[in-house]
N, C-alpha and C positions, 0 to 999 in steps of 0.2 A: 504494500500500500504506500502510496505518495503525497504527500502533502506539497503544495504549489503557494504563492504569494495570489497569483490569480483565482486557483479556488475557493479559498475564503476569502478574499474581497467581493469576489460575485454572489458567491451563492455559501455565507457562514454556517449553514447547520448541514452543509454536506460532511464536513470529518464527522459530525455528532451523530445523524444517520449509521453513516459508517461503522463508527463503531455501536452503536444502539444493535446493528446488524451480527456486529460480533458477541453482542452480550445475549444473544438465545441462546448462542451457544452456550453458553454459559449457563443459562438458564435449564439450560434441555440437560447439560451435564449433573449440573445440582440435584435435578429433580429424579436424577437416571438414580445418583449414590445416596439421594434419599430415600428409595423406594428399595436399594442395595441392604439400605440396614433394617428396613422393616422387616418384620418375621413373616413366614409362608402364611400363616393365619391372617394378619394382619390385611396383606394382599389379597389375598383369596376374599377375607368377611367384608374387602373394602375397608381402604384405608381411609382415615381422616385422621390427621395432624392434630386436627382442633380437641380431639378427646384427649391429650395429652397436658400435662400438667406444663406451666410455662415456662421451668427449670428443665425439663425434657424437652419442649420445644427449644430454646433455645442451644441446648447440647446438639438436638440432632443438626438442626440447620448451620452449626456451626462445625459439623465433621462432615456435612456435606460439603460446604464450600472449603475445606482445605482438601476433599477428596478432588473436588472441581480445579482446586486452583493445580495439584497434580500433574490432574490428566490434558490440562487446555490452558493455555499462556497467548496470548495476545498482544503483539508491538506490529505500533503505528510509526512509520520511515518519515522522517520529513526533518532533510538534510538541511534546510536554513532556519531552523527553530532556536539557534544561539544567535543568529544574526539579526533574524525576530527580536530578539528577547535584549539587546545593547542597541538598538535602532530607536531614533527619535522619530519615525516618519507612523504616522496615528495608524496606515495602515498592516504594518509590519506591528506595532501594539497590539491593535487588534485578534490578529492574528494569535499572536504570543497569550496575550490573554486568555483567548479560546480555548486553545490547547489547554494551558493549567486549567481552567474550570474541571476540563473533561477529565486530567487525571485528580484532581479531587472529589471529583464527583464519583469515579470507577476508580479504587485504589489498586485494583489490580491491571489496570492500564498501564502500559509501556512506552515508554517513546524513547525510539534514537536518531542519534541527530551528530551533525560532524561540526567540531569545534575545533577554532583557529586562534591559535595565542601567539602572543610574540614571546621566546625564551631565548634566554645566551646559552650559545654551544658552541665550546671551544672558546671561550672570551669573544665571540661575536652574534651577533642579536639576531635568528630566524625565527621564522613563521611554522610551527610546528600544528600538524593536525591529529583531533582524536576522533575516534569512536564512541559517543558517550551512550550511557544507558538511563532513563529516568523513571524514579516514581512520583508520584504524588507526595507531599510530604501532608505535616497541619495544615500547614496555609500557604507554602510554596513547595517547585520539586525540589526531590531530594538525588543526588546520584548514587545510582549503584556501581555501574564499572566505566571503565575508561579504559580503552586500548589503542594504543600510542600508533599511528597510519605512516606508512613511507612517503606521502605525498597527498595531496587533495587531489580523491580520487576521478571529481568531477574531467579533471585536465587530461587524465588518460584515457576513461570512458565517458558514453552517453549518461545523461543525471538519471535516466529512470532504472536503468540498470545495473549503478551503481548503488544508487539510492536500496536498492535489494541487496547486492552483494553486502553492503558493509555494516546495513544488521541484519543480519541473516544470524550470524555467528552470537545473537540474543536469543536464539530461540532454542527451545528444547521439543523434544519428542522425535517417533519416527517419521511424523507425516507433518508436512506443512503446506500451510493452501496461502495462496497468493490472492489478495481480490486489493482493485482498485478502489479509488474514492468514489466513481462515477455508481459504484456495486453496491445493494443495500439484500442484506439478508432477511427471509422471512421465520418466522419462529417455529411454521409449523415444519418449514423444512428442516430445522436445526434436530429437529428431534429426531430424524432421518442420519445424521450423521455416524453413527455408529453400526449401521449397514453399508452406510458409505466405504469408511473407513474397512469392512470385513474384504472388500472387492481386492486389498492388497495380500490378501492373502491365498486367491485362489489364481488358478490357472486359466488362462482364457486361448483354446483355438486350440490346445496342443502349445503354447508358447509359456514364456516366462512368465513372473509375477509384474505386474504392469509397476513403471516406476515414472508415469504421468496418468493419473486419473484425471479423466475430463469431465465437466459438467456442463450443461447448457443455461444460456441465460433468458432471464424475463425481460425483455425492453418496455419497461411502464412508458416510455414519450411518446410514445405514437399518436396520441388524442391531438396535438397540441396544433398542428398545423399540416397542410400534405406532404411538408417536406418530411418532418416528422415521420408522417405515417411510412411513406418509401422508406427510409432507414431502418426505419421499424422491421416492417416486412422483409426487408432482407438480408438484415442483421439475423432475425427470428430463423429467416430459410438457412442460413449459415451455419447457426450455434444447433440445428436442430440436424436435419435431414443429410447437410453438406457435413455435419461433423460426424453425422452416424454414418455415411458410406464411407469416409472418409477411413473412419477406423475398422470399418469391416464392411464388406470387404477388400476394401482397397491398401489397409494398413500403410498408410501415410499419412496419418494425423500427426500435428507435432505442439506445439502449445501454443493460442494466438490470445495472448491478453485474458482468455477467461479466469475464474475464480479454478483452475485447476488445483488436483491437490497431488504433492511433490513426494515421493518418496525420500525424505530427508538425508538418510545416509549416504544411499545411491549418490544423490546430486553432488555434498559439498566432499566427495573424494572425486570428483570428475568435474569439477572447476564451477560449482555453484549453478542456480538458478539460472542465469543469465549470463547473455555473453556481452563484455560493455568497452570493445575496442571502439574509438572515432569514428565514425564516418560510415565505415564496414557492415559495426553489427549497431545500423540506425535501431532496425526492428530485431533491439535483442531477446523479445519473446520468444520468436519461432527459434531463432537460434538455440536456445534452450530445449528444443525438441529434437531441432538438429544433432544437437551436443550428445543427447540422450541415446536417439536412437543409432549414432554411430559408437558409443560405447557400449552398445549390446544392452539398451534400456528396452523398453514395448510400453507403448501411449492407447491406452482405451477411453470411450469416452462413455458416458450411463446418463439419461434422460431420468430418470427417477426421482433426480433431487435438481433445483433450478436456482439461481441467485439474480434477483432484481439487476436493471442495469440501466442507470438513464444517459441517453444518445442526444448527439448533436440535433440541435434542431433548428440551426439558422444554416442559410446556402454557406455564407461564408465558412463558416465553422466546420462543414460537411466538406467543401473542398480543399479546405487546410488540412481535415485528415484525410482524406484518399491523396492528395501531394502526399501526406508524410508516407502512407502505404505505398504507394507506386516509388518514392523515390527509395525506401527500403528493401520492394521486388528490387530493383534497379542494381544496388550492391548486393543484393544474396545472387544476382545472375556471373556478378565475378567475384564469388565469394569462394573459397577452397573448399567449404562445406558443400556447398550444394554439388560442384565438380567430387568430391568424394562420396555423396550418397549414391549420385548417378552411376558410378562407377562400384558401388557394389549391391546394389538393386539389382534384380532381374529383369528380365524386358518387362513385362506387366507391371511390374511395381515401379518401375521407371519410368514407364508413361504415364501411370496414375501420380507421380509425385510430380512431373513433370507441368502437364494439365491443370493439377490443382493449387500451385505453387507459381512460380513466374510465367508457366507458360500462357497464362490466363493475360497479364500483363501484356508478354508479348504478341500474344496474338490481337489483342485492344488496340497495339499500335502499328501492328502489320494491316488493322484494317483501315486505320488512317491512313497511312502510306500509301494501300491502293487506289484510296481515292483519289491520292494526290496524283500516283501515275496513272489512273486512269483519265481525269482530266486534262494533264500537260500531254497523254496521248490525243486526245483529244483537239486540244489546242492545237498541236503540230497537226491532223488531220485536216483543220479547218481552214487552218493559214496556208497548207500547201496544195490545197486545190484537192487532196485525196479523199477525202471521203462525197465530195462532189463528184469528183467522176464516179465512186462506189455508187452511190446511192442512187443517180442517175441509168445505172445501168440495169437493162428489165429484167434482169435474170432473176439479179439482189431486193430490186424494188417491190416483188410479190410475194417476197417470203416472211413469215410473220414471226419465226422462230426464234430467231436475232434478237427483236423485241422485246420477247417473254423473257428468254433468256437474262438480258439487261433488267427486267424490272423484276426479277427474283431477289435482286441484290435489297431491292427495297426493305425487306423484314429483315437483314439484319444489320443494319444504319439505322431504324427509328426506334433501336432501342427494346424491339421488343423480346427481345431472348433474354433479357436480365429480367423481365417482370414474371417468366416462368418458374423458376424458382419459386419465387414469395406464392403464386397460385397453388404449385403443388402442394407447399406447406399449412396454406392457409384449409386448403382442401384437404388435407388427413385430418385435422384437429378441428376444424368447423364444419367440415362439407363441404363437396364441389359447386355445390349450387352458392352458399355464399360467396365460396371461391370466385366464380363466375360472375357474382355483382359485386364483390369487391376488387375486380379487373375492372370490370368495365366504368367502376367508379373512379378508379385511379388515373383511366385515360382521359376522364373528364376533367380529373386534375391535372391534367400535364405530365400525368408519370416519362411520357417519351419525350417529351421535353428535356426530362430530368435527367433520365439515365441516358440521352443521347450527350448533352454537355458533360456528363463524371466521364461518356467514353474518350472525352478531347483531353480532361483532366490527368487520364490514366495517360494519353498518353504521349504528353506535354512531356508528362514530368519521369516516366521512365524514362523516354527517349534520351530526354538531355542526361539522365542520370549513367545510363550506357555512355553516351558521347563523351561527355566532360568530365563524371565522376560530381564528387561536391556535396554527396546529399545531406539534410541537416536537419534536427529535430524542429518542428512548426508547433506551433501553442495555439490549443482550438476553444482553450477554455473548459469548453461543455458544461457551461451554465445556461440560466434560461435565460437564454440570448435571443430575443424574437424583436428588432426594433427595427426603423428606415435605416439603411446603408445610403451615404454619402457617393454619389458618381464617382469622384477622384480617387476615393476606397474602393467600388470597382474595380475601376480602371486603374488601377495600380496592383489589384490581385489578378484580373483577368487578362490583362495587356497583351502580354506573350502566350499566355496557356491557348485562348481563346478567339479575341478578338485581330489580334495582327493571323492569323490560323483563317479565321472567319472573312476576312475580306478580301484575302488571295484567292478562298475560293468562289468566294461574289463574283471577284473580278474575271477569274476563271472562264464561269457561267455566264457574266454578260456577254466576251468576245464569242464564247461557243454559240451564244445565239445570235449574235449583231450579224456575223459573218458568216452563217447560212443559214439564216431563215428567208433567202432568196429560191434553194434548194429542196429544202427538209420541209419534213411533214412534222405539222405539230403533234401528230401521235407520239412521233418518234424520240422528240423533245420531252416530252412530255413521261416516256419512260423511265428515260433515263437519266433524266435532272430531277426528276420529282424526291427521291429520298435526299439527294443533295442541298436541295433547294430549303427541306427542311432541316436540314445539319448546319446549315449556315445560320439559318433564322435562329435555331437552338442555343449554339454559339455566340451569338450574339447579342443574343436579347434576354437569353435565361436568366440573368443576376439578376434582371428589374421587371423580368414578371414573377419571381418568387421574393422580391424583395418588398416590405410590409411598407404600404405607400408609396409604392415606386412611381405610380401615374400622380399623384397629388400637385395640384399645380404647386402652392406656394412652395412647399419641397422640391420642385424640380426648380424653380428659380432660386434658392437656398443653395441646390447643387449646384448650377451654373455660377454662378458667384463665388464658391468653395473653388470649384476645377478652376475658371481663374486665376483666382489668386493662387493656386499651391503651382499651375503652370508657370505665372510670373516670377514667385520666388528665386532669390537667387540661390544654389547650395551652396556646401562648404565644412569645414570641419564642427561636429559637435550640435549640425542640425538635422534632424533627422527626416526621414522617408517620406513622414505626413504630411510635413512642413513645406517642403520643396519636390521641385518636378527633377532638376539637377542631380541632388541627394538620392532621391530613388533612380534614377539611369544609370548612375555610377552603380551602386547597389546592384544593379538588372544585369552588368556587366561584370560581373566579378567573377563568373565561373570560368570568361575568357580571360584570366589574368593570370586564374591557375593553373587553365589548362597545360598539355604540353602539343607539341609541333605538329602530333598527328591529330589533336582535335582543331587547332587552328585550321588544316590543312581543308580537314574536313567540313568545317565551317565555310569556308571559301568556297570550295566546290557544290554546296548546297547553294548559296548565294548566286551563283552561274544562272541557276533556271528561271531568276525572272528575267534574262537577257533574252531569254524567246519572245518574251512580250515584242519587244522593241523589235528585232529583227524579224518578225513577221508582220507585224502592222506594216512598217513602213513601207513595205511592198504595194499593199493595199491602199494607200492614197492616195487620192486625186492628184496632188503636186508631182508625186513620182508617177503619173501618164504609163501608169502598167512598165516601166522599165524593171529587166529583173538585176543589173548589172552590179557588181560591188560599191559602186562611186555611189550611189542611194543612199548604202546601208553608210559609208563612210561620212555621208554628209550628215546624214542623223546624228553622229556622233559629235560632230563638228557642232551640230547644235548643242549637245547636253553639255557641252565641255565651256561653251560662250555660256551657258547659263549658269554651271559651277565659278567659271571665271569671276561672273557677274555675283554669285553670290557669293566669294568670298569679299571680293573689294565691299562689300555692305555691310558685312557680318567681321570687320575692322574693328577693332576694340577703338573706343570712341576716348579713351583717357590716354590712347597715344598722340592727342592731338591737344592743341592747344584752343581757349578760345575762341581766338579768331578764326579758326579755319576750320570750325564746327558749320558758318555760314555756309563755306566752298563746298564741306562735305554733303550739306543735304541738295549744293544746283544741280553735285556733278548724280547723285541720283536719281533728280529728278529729269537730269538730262538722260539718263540710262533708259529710263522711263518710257522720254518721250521717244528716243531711238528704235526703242521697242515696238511702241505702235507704229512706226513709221515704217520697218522693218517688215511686220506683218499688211499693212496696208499694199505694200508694193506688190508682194507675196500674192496674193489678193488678187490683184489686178493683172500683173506679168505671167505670172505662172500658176493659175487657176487654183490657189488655194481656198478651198471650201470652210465655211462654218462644221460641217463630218469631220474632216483632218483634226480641227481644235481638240476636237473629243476625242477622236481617234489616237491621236497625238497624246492626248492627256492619259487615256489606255496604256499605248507603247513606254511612255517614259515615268510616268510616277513607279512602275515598278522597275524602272533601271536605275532609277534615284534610288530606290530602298535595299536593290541590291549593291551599288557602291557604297551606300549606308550601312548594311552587314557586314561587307570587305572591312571598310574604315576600322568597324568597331574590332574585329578579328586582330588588325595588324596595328591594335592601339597603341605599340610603343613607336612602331615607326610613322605613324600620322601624329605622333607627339615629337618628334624628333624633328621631325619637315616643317613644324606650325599647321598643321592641318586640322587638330585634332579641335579646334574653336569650331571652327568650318564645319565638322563634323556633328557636335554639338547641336551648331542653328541647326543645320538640316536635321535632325533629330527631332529636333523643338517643334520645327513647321511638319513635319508628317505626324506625329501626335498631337498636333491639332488640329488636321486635317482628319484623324481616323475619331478624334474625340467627336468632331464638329457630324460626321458622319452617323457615328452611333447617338449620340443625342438628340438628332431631329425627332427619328419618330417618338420619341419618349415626349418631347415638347406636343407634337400635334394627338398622341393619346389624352395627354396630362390638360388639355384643354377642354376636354370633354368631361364632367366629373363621373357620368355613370361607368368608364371607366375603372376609374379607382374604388366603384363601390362595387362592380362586379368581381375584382380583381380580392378583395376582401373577404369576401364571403364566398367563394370559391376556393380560397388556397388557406383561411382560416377557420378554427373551431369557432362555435358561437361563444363561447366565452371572448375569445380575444378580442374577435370582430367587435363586439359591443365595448370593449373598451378601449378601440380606435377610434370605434366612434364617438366618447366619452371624451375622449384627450382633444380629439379636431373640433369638438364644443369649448373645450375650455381654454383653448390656443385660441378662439377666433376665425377660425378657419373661413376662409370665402371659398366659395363654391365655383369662382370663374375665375381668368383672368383679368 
């Protein structure tokens, strides 16, 4: 269990839950060794306590709980509780305070926690770290042990997993069960535990005695909203149905975050609960299964007893953890673990660990990928005259096969192969007939909405995590976090995952239509862009139609004024991400800084393919009069290079100049200006350039700008080295504002309508919440129009 600064600021009675969850146990125990000492009579005639005298009452309740405190010990991990506790800041008080209540409340509560002194060694003053152990005292804790650390462990491994290793070494017994903060126990399962507990004793399959027992969990959030309910549901099909094949028949379960219970000796002679290298073992849960089962462990998992569980409920929070999941697949795919299970698995068992493990991952972004080359196929089709001459030809033109063929691909781009899962589940334990309206409910919700943007999520953040390496623990909170999200908080989480993803493929799909719907039938269109058409919309608009008030006018002009300002901002040391548009790009860049030469390389060579734009359009416009010759393609360049020219001379740092010559600097731009239009005017007139080209033109070269804007950022040190790297910057500035100014239109033209936002409410919210938006936009003022 973990204790965070942001869990108790959000949501204070979650440790208290938590452990309230641990004290059935307790309770179940007690009542187990009170019922131990009554005599067979006593049980048999029906016992009652109450008939006992109150010097016996109080004897036996009192040999129970030292039977209990025995058999059941209970410590809460939470590594900055001495940091807490010397802190002036009211929230970190807070916090510290909480805690003591809880251990004088429960005196057999535990807490450990890593403390940091400064002591002389050697006649010179270091920073020494321990292991502390606490009780509750009278009126403050008391310590019990202290064990002296080689370093603060946080620096070597990830916090939540070491946060386990380093009190692990508090606890006693043979079994220990792990359960997070988010986990709350029920009591009547508690009393279940000592069948639980019997399952390490037997043999399962013909194999060993299992040294991971698994449990499945209760998801109580699903009421709260539909985003909710989807996590719900397929968390639920996870911990249920995926965990039960998983361990049989497939035996490749391994531990993922559940309240699992650990064969305690097994584990800490084969390197602890967890594995808590940097970077590696992000997701050092599974790794613990890993660990397990290549030292000759076996992971079972038993449906019989369940532990409470409450899940993300806001978008953001929901895709800050599938990032932390995908970027965690991401290093278990070059991890020595996973290459050594592979390798001593049998084929079956290797494909099933395969499948249910990264390969789930990678296949998420091999189907991205296809889309991407099936479009720039496309594209090159379009631009080069070949799929005109195909389609035109009668042989191809009456065949309808090709079509079907193309429009299969539809069901598995909208998302709907993740919602089967949650139906089968829902349908063993409620009925398929529920099952069946609560499918068709979810799509009314937007379920494919939902699980088409986690599939861009999944596979954003593997991809870059194969590419570049870097991956790193994200903080989702998981509190009840249901509020408006700010545009520039968007667009600052979705930027690269989604939206720059999202409008390549727009742009994609407009030239494949611009450029033969001279030819093509709109069946044909219509096949084959149709699930794209909705992956784009998916991607782009997802955050603010699950976001609570997305459409609200005065909030969308709140966010317009927000994006602004955090655009303008200048960065710089010591301001952060929120603050500035600068601060966060540097920040968006930092995996290129660590990469090494072959992910540069590779970066460069991805950045190549919006060069097709540019060189196929230009062919196609009017000004170029159908020539196909090189000197075309060459002169295009000649333009993008006048307009680079042009924009560096403006994007001049304005405090190399003096004064006076601030005057000169804005004639000679305005003379730029007017050259400009006179330039095109001639154009115009001389050589039959059309209002089409403008556009056309605007087509071919915004995506050759964004690709020397990739290059740029790839070869950062030497565009810093040249003076380039300012240059680089603007043009950075101006295409995020051009893709902001792009995704915010239609939010403005919903956000005018108010039945909008009241549809958007009571469709994607419980009626509790709903009425208490509409409570708050009473007592805000809210106008109903612009």
């Amino acid at each position: 269990m973990e204790l965070t600064r942001q869990w108790v600021s959000y949501r204070g009675q979650t440790l208290s839950r938590t452990v309230r969850g641990m004290m059935y146990y307790r309770q179940a125990l007690e009542l187990q060794s009170f019922l131990d000492m009554a005599g067979d009579h006593d049980i048999f005639g029906g016992f009652r306590g109450l008939d006992l005298n109150y010097r016996d009452q109080t004897a036996l309740a009192f040999n129970s709980q030292a039977v209990a405190d025995m058999k059941f010990t209970y410590v809460v991990s939470c590594q900055i509780y001495g940091q807490q506790k010397k802190s002036s800041d009211p929230r970190d008080r807070s916090c510290y305070r909480n805690i003591l209540n809880l251990m004088l409340q429960y005196p057999s509560l535990r807490v450990a926690y890593i403390d940091e002194r400064e002591e002389t060694v050697h006649g010179k003053p270091e920073k020494v770290y321990y292991s502390v152990l606490l009780k509750g005292g009278k009126k403050l804790d008391e310590e019990i042990y202290r064990i002296k650390l080689p370093g603060l462990p946080i620096v070597i491994g990830e916090g939540k997993p070491e946060n386990q290793n380093h009190a692990i070494i508090f606890t006693r017994g043979e079994a220990l069960q792990t359960i997070h903060m988010n986990q709350d126990n029920y009591i009547e399962e508690a009393f279940k535990m000592r069948n639980v507990l019997q399952e390490f004793l037997k043999d399962r399959h013909g194999q060993q005695k299992p040294t991971i027992l698994g449990l499945r969990e209760h998801i109580f959030t699903g009421s709260v909203s539909s985003l909710a309910c989807f996590m719900s549901n397929q968390e639920t099909s996870f911990v249920t149905i995926g965990q039960r094949t998983l361990a049989n028949p497939l035996r490749v379960r391994f531990h993922y975050g559940h309240p699992d219970i650990f064969d305690r000796i097994f584990h800490l002679t084969r390197g602890g609960i967890s594995k808590a290298s940097k970077t590696i073992n992000l997701s050092g849960d599974i790794f613990s299964g890993f660990n397990s089962t290549l030292r000759g462990g076996s992971v079972t998992h038993h449906e019989y007893i369940q532990v409470g569980k409450g899940y993300d409920v806001g978008m953001n929070q929901i895709v800050l953890f599938e990032a932390k999941v995908a970027n965690g697949n991401g290093e278990q795919t070059l991890s020595r673990d996973v290459y050594r299970l592979g390798h001593h698995f049998d084929f079956y068992r290797m494909l099933s660990f395969y499948f249910t493990t990264v390969g789930f991952y990678f296949s998420s972004m091999v189907t991205v990928i296809t889309v991407y080359v099936f479009l720039y196929g496309q594209l090159y089709m379009v631009l080069s005259g070949l799929e005109r001459s195909i389609l035109l030809d009668p042989s191809v033109q009456q065949s309808k096969s090709f079509e079907m063929a193309l429009a299969t691909q539809s069901v598995y781009q909208l998302g709907l192969l993740m919602v089967l899962p949650m139906v089968m589940e829902i349908g063993l334990e409620k009925g398929f007939l529920t099952a069946l309206g609560d499918f068709v409910v979810m799509q009314l919700q937007l379920a494919s909405v939902f699980f088409t943007f986690q599939l861009g999520t999944k596979a954003h953040y593997y991809g870059r995590t194969i590419l570049h390496g870097g991956a790193k623990y994200r903080a989702t909170g998981r509190g009840f976090v249901l509020f408006h999200v700010k545009f520039a908080a968007n667009y600052r989480l979705y930027s690269r995952s989604h939206f720059v993803k999202g409008l390549e493929l727009l742009m994609l799909l407009i030239v494949y239509e611009v450029y033969g719907k001279s030819y093509r039938s709109s069946s044909i269109y219509r096949f084959i862009t149709a699930s794209m058409w909705f992956l784009v919309a998916s991607w782009l608009f997802a955050p603010f139609v699950f976001n609570p008030s997305g459409f609200e006018w005065q909030k969308t002009v709140d966010d317009w004024t927000d994006w602004k300002r955090w655009m303008g901002n200048r960065g710089g040391i010591g301001i952060p991400q929120d603050r500035s548009w600068e601060s966060w790009w540097e920040s968006e860049l930092e995996h290129l800084k660590h990469t090494d030469i072959r992910g540069q390389v590779l970066e460069i060579i991805l950045a190549c393919r919006f060069f097709i734009y540019q060189y196929g359009i230009v062919y196609h416009l009017n000004i170029a009069h159908h020539k196909q010759s090189l000197r075309v393609y060459g002169l295009s360049w000649l333009v993008m290079v006048t307009v680079l020219f042009f924009l560096k001379m403006i994007s001049m740092r304005r405090r190399k100049f003096d004064t006076n010559f601030q005057l000169w600097f804005r004639i000679l731009k305005l003379h730029l200006f007017l050259g400009f239009l006179s330039v095109v005017a001639v154009l115009f007139v001389v050589r039959g350039l059309t209002t089409g080209d403008l556009f056309a033109g605007a087509l071919g070269f915004m995506p050759t700008g964004w690709a020397l804007l990739l290059i740029g950022q790839a070869c950062g040190s030497i565009m810093k080295g040249i003076g380039f790297w300012d240059t680089i910057k603007k043009l950075a500035r101006g295409y995020e504002y051009v893709m902001g100014m792009i995704i915010f239109m239609p939010i403005v033209i919903l956000s005018y309508f108010p039945f909008v936002s009241e549809f958007q409410t009571q469709m994607l919210f419980n009626q509790a919440f709903s009425r208490g938006l509409q409570i708050s936009r009473i007592l805000e003022g809210r106008r109903d129009g612009p």
